[in-house]
C-alpha positions as CSV (number, residue, x, y, z in Angstrom):
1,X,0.0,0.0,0.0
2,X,1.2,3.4,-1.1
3,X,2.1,5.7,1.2
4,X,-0.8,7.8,-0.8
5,X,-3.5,5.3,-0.4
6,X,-2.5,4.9,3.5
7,X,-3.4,8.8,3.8
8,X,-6.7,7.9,2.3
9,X,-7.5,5.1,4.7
10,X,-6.4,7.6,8.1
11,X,-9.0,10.0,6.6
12,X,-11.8,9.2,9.5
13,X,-9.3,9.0,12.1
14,X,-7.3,12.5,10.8
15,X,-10.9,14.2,10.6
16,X,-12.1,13.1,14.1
17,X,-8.8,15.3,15.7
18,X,-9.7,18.1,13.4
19,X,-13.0,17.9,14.9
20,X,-11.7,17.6,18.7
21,X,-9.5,20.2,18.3
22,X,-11.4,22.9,16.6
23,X,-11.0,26.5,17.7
24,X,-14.3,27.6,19.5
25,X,-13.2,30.3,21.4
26,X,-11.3,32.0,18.5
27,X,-14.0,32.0,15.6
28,X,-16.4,33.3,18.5
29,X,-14.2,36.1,19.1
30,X,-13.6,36.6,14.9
31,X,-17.2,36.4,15.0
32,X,-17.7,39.2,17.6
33,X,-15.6,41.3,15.6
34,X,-17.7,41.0,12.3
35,X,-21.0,41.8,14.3
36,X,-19.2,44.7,15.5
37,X,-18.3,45.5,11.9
38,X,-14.3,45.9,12.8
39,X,-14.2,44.7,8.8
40,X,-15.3,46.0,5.9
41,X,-14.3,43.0,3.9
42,X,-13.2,39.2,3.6
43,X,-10.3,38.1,1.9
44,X,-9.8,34.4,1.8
45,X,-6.9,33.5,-0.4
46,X,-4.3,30.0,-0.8
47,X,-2.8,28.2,-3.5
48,X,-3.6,24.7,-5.2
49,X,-5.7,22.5,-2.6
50,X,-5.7,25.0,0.2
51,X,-7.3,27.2,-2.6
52,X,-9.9,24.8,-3.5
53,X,-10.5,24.0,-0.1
54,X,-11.8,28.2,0.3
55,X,-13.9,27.5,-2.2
56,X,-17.2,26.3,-0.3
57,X,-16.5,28.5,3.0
58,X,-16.7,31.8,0.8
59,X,-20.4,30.5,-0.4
60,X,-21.1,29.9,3.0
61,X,-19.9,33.4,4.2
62,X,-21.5,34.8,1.5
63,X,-24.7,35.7,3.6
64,X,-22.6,38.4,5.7
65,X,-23.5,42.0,5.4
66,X,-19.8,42.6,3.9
67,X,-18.2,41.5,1.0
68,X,-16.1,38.2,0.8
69,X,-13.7,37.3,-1.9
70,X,-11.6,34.6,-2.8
71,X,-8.5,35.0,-5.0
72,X,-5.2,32.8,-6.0
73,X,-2.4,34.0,-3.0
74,X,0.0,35.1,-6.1
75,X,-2.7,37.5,-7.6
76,X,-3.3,38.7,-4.4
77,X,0.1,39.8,-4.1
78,X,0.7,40.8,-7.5
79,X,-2.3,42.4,-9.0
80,X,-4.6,42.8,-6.3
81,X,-2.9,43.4,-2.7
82,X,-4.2,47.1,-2.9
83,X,-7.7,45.6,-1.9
84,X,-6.3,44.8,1.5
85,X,-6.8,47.7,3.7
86,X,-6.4,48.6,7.5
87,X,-10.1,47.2,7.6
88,X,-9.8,44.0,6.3
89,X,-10.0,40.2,7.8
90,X,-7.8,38.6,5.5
91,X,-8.1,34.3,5.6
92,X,-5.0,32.3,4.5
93,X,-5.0,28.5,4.0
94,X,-1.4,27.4,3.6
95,X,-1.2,23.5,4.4
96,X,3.0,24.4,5.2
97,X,2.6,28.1,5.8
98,X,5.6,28.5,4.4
99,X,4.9,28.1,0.4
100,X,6.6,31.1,-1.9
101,X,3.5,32.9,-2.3
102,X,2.5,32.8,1.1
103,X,5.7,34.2,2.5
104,X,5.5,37.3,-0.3
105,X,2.2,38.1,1.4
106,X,3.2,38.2,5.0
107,X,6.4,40.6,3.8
108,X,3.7,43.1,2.2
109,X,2.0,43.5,5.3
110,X,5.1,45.6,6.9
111,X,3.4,48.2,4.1
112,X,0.2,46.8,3.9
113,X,-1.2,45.5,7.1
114,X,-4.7,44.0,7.3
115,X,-6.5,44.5,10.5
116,X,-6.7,41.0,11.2
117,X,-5.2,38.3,9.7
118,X,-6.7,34.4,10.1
119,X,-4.1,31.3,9.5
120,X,-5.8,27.7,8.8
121,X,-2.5,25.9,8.4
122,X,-0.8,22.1,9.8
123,X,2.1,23.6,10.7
124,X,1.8,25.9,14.0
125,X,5.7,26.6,13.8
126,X,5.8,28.3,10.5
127,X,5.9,31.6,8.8
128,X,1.9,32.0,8.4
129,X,1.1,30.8,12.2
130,X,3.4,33.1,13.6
131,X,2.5,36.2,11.5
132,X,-1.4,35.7,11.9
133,X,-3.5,37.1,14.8
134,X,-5.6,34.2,15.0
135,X,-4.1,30.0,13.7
136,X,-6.3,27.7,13.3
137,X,-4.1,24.3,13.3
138,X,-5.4,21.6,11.1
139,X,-4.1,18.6,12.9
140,X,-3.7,16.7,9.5
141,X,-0.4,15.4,10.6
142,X,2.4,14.1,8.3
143,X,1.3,13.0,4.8
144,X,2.8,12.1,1.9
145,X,3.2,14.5,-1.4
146,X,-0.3,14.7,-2.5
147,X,-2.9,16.5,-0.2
148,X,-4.8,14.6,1.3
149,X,-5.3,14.5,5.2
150,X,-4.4,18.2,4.5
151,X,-7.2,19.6,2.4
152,X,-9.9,16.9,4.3
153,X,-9.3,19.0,7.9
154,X,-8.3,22.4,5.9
155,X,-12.3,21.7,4.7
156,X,-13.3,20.5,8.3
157,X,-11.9,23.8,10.2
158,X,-12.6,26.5,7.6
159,X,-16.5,24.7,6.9
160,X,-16.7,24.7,11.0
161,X,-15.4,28.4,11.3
162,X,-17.6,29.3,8.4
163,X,-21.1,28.0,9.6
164,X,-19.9,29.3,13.3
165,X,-19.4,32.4,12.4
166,X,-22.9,32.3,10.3
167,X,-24.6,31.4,13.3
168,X,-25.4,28.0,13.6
169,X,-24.4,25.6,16.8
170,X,-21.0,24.4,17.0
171,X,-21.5,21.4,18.7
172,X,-24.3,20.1,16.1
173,X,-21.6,20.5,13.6
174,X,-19.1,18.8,15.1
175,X,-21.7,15.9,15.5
176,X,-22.4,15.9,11.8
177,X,-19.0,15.9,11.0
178,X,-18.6,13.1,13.4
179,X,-21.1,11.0,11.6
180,X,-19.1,11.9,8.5
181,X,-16.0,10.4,9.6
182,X,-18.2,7.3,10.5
183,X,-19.6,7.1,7.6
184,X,-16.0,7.5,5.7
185,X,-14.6,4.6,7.6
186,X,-17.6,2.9,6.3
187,X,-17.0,3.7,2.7
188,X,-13.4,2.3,2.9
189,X,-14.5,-0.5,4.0
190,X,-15.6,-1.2,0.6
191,X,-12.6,-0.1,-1.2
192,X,-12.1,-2.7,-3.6
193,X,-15.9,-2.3,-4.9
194,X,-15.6,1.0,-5.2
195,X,-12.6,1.0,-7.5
196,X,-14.5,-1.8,-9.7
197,X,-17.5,0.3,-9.6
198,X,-15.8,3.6,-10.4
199,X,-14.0,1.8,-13.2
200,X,-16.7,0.0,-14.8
201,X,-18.4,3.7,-14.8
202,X,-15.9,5.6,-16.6
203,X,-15.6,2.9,-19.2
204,X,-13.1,3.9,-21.8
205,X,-12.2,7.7,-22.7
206,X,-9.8,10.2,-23.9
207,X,-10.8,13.0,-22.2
208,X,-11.9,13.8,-18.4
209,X,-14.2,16.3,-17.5
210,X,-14.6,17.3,-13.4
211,X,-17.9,19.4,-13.0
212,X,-19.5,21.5,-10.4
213,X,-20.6,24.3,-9.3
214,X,-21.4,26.2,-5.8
215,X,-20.0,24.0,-3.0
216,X,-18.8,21.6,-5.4
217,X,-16.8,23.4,-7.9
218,X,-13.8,23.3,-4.9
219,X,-14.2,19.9,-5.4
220,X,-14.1,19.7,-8.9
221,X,-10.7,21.6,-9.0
222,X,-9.5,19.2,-6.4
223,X,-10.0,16.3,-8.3
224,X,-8.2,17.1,-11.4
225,X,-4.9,18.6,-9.8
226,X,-5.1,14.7,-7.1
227,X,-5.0,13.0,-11.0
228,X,-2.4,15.8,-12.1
229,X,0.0,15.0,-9.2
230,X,-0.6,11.1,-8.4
231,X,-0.8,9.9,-11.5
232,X,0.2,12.3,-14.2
233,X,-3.8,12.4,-15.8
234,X,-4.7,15.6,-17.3
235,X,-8.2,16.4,-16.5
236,X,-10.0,19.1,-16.2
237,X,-12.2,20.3,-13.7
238,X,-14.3,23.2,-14.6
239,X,-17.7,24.9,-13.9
240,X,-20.8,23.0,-15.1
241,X,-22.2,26.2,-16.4
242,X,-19.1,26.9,-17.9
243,X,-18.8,23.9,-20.0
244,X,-21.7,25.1,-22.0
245,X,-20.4,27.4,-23.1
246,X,-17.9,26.1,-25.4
247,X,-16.7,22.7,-24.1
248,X,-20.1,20.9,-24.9
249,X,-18.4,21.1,-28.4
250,X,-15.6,18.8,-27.1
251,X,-18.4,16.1,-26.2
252,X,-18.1,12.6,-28.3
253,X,-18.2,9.2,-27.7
254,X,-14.4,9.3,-25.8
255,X,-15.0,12.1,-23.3
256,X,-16.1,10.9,-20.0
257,X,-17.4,13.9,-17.7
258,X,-17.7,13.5,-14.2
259,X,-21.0,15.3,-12.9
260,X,-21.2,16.3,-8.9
261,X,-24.9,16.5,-8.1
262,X,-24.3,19.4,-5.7
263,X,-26.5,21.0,-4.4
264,X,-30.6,20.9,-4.4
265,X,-30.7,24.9,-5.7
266,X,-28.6,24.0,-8.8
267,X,-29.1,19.8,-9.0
268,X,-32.0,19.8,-11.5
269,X,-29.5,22.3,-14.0
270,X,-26.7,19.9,-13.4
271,X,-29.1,16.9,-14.0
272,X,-30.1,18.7,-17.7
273,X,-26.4,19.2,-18.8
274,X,-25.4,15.5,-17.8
275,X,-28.2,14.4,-20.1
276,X,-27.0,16.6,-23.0
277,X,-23.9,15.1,-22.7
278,X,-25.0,11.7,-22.8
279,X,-27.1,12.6,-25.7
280,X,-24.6,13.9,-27.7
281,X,-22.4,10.7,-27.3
282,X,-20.7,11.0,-24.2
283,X,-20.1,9.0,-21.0
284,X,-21.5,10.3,-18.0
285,X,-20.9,9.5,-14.2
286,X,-23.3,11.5,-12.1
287,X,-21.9,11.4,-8.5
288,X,-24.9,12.0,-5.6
289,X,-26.7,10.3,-2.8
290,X,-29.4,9.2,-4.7
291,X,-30.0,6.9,-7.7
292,X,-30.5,8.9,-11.3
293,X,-32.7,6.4,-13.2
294,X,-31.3,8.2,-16.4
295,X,-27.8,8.5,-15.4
296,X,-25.0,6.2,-14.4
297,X,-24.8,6.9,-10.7
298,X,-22.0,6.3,-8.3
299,X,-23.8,6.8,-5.2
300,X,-22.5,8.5,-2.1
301,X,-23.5,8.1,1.9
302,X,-26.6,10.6,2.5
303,X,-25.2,13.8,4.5
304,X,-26.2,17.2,5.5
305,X,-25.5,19.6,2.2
306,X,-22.5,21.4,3.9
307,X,-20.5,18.0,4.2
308,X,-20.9,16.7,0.8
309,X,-17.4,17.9,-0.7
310,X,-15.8,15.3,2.2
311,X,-17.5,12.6,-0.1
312,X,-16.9,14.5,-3.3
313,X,-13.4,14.6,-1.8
314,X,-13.0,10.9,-1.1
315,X,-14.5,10.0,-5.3
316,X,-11.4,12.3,-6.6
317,X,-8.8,10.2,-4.7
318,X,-10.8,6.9,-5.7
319,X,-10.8,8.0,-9.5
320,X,-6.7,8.9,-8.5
321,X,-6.4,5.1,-8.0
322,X,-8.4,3.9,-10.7
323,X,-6.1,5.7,-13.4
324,X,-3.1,4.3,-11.5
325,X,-4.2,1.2,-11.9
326,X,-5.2,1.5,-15.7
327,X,-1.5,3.0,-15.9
328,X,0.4,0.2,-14.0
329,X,1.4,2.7,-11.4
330,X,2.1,3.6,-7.9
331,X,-0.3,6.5,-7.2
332,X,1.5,9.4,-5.5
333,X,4.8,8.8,-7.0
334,X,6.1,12.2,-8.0
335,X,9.0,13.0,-10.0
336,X,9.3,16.7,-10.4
337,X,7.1,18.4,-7.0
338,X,7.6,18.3,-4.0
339,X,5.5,18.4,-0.6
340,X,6.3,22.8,-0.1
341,X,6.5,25.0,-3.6
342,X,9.2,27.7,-2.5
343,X,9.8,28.5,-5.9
344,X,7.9,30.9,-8.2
């Protein structure tokens, strides 16, 4: 077993610590501050999975009565750093702290200072946790190149902070997110069949499509950089509604797309694109909790809407594994990255 597919299988046991050791007392005191309108914006910014990982939590905060963004930590830096302002909470998700494009941000801050700045980060000893006003450790532990206990927790704090912060109970999301970790340790049980399943699915194909959108779109772009760095597969993960416009004319009989139900506001628009897809000559999985009679469904545990990316999550590494095996690989076995980019 990989060292890769043993970080999948300590997925229930890395998320229950994430869950135990969650912050209360700080997001209740970032929370304060918003109420008391210390901010005039949100600025929630990473790079590669800690990106995708920001992904859902800015829907989520979306509902506050200022404005939340989410941007790429080297065009913040570069093109954008003017938006942050003496007034600003600004959120980074670094799974090292201590990536090139992180460390360029916390140098602008000696001209540039944000009034608060928020660190969700594994390592409580590095650059980012010791520059921010407020860490908020992962707990992921050691793992090997490919993010994987790393973006799970980096999901579980931010979600938790997000949905705090928002104003629902802590301790009934720490109970759902308890019964995900059951229900993940449950699905691994079934590895094997899930591989055969997934496989049998996909069928044969050229091309990959990822789609999603809202919560799921973080997913999405997770999914094709795990295939881009375990097992050299270029897919693509892109925005469902984006694919109409212009991609649908890549459909065929060897594209294979990769639909993530998401969820129930946009599910019936999602539903209607998979079917084009498959009417046009394409292979279609469509990914949810429930069976599509019309679709080819891999099906997932049922959870509360705000957890399904850990599922989503857990399908990406699966289809990770299915490619290595179709390549006669060792999933996880990189030959040009390495676990911290320092280099621009």
């Amino acid at each position: 077993m990989s060292a890769f597919i043993k970080d999948i299988f300590s997925l229930p046991e890395t998320l229950r610590r994430a869950i135990d050791t969650y912050p209360i007392d700080s997001i209740l005191a970032i929370k304060d501050m918003i109420l008391e309108e210390k901010f005039d914006r949100i600025i929630l910014s990473g790079m590669g999975a800690s990106m995708y990982a920001v992904m859902p939590v800015s829907i989520h905060l979306s509902g506050l009565r200022i404005p939340v963004y989410s941007i790429n930590a080297a065009e913040l830096y570069y093109y954008t750093n003017s938006q942050i302002g003496n007034r600003t909470l600004l959120w980074l998700n670094s799974q090292s702290g201590k990536s090139i494009e992180i460390i360029n941000l916390i140098e602008s801050f000696k001209l540039n200072p944000p009034k608060t700045v928020i660190a969700s980060v594994n390592d409580g000893n590095s650059p980012l946790a010791k520059a921010a006003n407020y860490s908020l450790l992962i707990n992921a532990g050691h793992e090997s190149i490919v993010s994987v206990k790393t973006y799970c927790n980096m999901l579980a704090i931010n979600l938790m902070a997000a949905l705090q912060i928002n104003g629902m109970d802590i301790k009934q999301l720490q109970q759902q997110l308890n019964m995900v970790a059951d229900q993940l340790q449950q699905f691994l049980e079934g590895w094997e069949s899930k591989i055969s399943l997934l496989d049998g699915l996909l069928g044969d194909f050229r091309t990959l499509f990822i789609l999603g959108r809202g919560t799921s779109m973080g997913s999405a772009e997770y999914g094709a950089l795990v295939c881009k760095e375990s097992v050299r597969c270029a897919f693509d993960g892109i925005h469902s509604a984006d694919f109409r416009h212009g991609p649908l004319e890549l459909v065929q009989p060897d594209l294979s797309a990769i639909m993530l139900a998401g969820h129930p506001l946009t599910k019936q628009i999602n539903i209607n694109l998979a079917k084009d897809i498959k009417n046009y000559g394409g292979q279609v999985v469509w990914i949810d909790s429930e069976e599509n009679k019309d679709l080819p469904t891999f099906k997932l545990p049922f959870v509360e809407n705000w957890t399904s990316p850990f599922f989503e999550m857990i399908v990406m590494q699966l289809l990770s594994v299915v490619m290595a095996r179709r390549k006669g690989i060792e999933p996880g076995d990189s030959r040009q990255i390495n676990k911290i980019t320092t280099k621009e």
